[in-house]
N, C-alpha and C positions, 0 to 999 in steps of 0.2 A: 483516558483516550488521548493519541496525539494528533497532533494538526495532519496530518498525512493521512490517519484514519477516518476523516469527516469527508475525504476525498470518497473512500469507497460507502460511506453510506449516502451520498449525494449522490453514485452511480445506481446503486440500490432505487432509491426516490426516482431518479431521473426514468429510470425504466421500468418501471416496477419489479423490482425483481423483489422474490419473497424469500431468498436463504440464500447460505454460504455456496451453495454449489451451485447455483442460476448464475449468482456472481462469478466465481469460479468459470463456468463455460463463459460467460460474457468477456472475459478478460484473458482468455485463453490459458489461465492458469491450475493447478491441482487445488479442492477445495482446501486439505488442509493449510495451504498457503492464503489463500483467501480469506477462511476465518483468522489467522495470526496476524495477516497483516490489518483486516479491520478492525481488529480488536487492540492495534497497536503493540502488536507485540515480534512484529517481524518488517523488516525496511525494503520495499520493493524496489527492485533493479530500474537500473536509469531507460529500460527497455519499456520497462511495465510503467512509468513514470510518465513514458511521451503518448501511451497508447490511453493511459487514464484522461491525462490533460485531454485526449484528440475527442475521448467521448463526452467531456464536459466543456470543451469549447472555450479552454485554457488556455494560458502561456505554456508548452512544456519545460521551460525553464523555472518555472514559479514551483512546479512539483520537483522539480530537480532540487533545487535550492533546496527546497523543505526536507527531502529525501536524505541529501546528505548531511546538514543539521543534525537530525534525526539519529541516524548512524554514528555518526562524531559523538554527539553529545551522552550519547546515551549508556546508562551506568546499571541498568537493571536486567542486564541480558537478553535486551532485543535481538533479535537475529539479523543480519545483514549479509546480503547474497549468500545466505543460506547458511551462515558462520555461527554461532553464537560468539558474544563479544569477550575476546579470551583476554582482554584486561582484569577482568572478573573474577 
């Protein structure tokens, strides 16, 4: 799991939400996007980053930061705005 995806099981707890797709509509996104990114394995947009923070009463610069770390760092083919990481 990466730090960016403790984000979306915090929105989960926060609201009760019971699955990917509750999440999904909560976050205005497509479920398959929702499960990857909770599961860490896809990096969500600086868009999706400030509306996360706004529901958990964040910095959205703290998830920004994390978000791009995230994307940079990453060597296992997370996906990043919808890319797979073609260093890879």
């Amino acid at each position: 799991m990466t730090e960016i995806s403790g984000y979306f099981e915090a929105i989960k707890d926060r609201y009760a939400l019971t699955s990917d797709y509750t999440l999904a509509e909560k976050l205005g996104i497509a479920q398959p996007d929702a499960n990857l990114m909770r599961r860490g394995l896809k990096v969500p947009k600086p868009e999706l980053c400030i509306k996360i923070a706004k529901l958990l009463d964040r910095n959205p610069v703290e998830l920004l930061l994390i978000a791009q770390k995230e994307g940079r760092g990453n060597r296992q083919g997370i996906e990043t705005a919808g890319v797979t990481n073609p260093d890879l």
